[in-house]
C-alpha angles and dihedrals in degrees: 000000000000100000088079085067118111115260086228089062102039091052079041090064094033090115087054114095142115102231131205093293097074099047116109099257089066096051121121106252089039109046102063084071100091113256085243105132104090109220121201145160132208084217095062150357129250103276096004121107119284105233127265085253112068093042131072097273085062138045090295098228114160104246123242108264119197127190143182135186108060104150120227098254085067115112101188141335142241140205137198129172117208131190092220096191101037110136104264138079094268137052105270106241108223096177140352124203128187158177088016105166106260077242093068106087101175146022116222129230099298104353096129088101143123106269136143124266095009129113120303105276105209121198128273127218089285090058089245118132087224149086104291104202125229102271107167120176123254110268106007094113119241123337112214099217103199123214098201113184115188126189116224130214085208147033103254120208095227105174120258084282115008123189125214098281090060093046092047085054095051091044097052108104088349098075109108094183135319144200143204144202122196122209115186125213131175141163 
């Protein structure tokens, strides 16, 4: 959708972005949890470019996550995926997933989908409960797209799709400890 955007408006707009520090993992209420879970992806390493294939100039696919180090008190886990300099006041959501069993420990090539009985798939900026694919503007320089996993004291009810305010809510004082990954992409 936005690369139709024209390359002058996207470099007009490059000083407007959210940063880091408004994604969810450096909110008050969670980040007092320690960043201890490792995230990675066999697609991609931690600050390098996420490939063609999982974005929107590509087939779109989710790409697979992997993570270690949930400790034993956790009762369930949590994801969301943030576009940390889209060109908007907050953080863009790509994906939200919920409510995933402390057990799970990874999230295959495009499983961040709708499917019964599966974790609870939350919606994204577009108000889809799907994958929302990284879909920077032209011009406007590399987008650091965050995979943020979080582990839960708790079972949270989410909704059938909850959307970040909802997550936030469920993440706040319940957080044990979290992780993140971050994959750039730019035209």
């Amino acid at each position: 959708m936005l690369e139709k955007l024209p390359a002058a408006i996207g470099r007009s707009l490059r000083r407007v972005r959210p940063g880091l520090e408004r994604t969810v993992s450096h909110r008050a209420g969670i980040i007092s949890s320690p960043p201890s879970i490792l995230v990675e992806s066999a697609a991609f390493f931690d600050g390098e470019p996420i490939p063609t294939r999982y974005t929107a100039d590509g087939e779109g696919v989710s790409p697979p996550l992997h993570w270690i180090g949930v400790p034993p008190a956790a009762r369930s886990m949590a994801i969301i995926v943030e576009d940390a300099d889209s060109p908007t006041p907050s953080p863009l959501v790509h994906a939200i997933v919920g409510r995933m069993p402390a057990l799970v420990d990874e999230l295959g090539e495009g499983e961040i989908a709708m499917r019964d009985g599966g974790p609870v798939v939350g919606r994204n900026s577009y108000m889809r409960a799907a994958w929302l694919p990284p879909d920077p503007p032209p011009g406007h320089g590399a987008h650091r797209y965050v995979f943020q996993v979080f582990a839960l004291d708790h079972d949270p009810d989410l909704g059938p799709h909850p959307g970040r305010t909802a997550l936030v809510k469920a993440l706040e004082g319940h957080t044990i400890c979290h992780g993140m990954l971050i994959g750039t992409y730019s035209r």
